[in-house]
N, C-alpha and C positions, 0 to 999 in steps of 0.2 A: 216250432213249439207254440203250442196256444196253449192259455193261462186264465183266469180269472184275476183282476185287480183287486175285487173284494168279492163277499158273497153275493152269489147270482138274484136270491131269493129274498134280498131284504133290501130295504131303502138305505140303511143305514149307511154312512159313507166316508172314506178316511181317506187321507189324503198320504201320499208316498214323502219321508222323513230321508233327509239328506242323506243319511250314512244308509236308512234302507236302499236308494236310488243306486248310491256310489258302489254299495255290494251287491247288487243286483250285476248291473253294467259289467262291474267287474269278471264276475262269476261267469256270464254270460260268455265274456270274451276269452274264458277258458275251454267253453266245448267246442265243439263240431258244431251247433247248431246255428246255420243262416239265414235264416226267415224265423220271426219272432211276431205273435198276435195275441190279441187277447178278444174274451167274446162278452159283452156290455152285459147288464143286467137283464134279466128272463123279465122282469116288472116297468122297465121303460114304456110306453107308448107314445112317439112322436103324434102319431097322426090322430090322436082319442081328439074326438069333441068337447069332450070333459074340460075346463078350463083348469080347472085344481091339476087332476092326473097330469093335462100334457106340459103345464106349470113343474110341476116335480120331475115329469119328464127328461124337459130339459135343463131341470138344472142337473141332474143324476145323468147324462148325458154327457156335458158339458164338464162335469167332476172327472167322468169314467177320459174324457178325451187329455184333461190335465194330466191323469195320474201314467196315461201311456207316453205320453210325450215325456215327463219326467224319468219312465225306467227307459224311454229308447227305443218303444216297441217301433215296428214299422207298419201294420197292420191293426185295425179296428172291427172286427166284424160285427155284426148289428140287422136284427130281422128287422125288416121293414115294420110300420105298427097295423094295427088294426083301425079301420075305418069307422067301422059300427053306426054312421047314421049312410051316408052315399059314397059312393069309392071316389068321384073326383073330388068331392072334399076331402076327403083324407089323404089323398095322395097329394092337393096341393099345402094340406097341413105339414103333411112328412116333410118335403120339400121343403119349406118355408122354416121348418125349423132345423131341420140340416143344416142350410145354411147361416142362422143364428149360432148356433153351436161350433162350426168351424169359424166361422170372423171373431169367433169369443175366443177360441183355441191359435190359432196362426200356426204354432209348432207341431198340431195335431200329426199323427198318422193318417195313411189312405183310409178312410172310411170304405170298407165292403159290404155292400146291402147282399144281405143273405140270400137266396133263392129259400123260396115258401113251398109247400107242400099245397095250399091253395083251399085249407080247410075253412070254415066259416067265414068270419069278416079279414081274415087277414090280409094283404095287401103283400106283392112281390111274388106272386104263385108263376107269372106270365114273365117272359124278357121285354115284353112290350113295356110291360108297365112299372117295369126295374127302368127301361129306357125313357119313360115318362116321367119318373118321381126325378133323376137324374138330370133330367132334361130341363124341370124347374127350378131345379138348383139354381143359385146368385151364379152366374159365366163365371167371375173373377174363382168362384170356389170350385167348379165341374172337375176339373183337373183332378181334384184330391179325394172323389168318389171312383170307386171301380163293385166290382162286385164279386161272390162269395158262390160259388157250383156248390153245392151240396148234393150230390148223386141220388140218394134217400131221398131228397125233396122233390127235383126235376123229374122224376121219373114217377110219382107217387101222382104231381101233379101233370103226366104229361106226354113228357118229352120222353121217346122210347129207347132209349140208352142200348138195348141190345138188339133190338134191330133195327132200325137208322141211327148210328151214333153220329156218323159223317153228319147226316141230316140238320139232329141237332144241333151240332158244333157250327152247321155255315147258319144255321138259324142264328144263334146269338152272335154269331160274327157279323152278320147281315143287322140285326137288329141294334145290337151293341156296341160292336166294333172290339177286336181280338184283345184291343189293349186293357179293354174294361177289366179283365177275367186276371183277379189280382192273387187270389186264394182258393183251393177245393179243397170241400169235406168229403171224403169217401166212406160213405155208409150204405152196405145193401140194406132192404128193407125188406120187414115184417110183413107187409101185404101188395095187394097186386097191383100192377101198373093201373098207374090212375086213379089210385083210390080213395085220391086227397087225404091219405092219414100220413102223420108223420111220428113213424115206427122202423128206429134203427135196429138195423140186425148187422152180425159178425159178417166181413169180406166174405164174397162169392156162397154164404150159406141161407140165401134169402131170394126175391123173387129175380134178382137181378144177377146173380148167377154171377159164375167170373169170367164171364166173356167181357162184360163192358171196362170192368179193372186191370183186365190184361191190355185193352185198349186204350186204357188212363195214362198205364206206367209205357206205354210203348212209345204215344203221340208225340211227335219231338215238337209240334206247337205246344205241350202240355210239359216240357224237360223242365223251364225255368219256375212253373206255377208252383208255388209249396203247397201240400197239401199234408190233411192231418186227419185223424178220424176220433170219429164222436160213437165208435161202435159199444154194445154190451160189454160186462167189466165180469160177468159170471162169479164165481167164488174167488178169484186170485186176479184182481185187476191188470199187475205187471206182467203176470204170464199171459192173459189173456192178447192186450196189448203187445207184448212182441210175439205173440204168434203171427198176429193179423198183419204187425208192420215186416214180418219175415213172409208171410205170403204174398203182400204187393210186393216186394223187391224179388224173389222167385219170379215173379211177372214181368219183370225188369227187364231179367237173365236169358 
């Protein structure tokens, strides 16, 4: 299950109230559900040059890492930021403030850097330089970073999901290492391989077909990964939704 802590879209920020916490937790340990994340504000930019923005940043960062560690979540996902003046400053920005952010937090969640679609200035498009920003990380904190497959993004930026998916897969094992790979979004996408846009479309009805999802739900390296989808919600969000979650599991079967 991934969640929102507050709204994606505003600075504004509130912190999780005891009896919120204690029914949350609660709740939780009534369903099925075993992997728990939530995805940080759309408005954060770790790596801005901007001294105000990356200031707000990380304190809106560092709020979002409190309020998971308070409900329990196990997971953080969080897009890399945008660089907007040179990419090894911004990646040694991101870096530098990651790590301020978790030495602030201690009981934090794994942080999973998102995989990018690899549009304009943003940063994370490549596993190189997911393995780069990770790599700057404080040592004492590496441990508590992993990272975020998003299908829609890799393959938008890239990596050919349906035909070398093996490929891919030893590519960030090679680059990453298998442990990194904490979380996947499964989203086919709206436009064509490579097109650095990032445009989720409904399982297997997009350029990505459902060859590579049948490969998802099959990969027994892939059995323990939770994965979630960020697909279209069309006129009836819940039906839509378990159509899609009743088609990956059909894939399963």
């Amino acid at each position: 299950m991934q969640l929102f802590t507050k709204m994606a879209s505003r600075w504004a920020e509130r912190d999780c109230a005891d009896d919120e916490r204690l029914a949350f937790r609660a709740n939780l340990q009534a369903t099925g559900v075993q992997a728990t994340m939530a995805h940080d504000s759309y408005l954060i930019n770790l790596a801005s040059p901007d001294a105000v923005l990356r200031a707000r940043s990380i304190e809106s960062f560092t709020r979002e890492l409190r309020r998971c560690a308070a409900l329990g979540l196990q997971f953080l996902v969080s897009h890399p930021g945008n660089y907007m003046d040179d990419r090894p400053s911004g990646i040694a920005r991101n870096a530098d403030a990651i790590s301020e952010c978790l030495a602030a937090v201690p009981d934090a969640p794994t942080l999973c850097l998102e995989t990018t679609a690899g549009s304009g200035t943003a940063l994370g498009a490549t596993f190189e330089e997911l393995a780069e920003i990770i790599g700057r990380v404080d040592v004492a904190l590496r441990a508590r970073v992993g990272v975020c497959v998003d299908t829609c993004h890799v393959y938008s930026a890239g990596y050919d999901l349906v035909n070398d998916f093996d490929g891919v897969m030893a590519r960030f094992a090679d680059t990453l290492g298998p442990e990194r790979l904490c979380v996947m979004h499964l989203n086919d996408s709206k436009t064509a391989f490579g097109s650095r846009r990032d445009r989720h479309e409904l399982i297997a009805e997009g350029s990505l077909g459902e060859t590579p999802f049948r490969r998802v739900m099959t990969d027994q390296r892939l059995a323990s990964v939770p994965k979630v989808i960020e697909t279209p919600k069309l006129d009836d969000a819940t039906a839509t939704d378990t159509r899609m979650l009743a088609r990956l599991r059909s894939y399963a079967t």
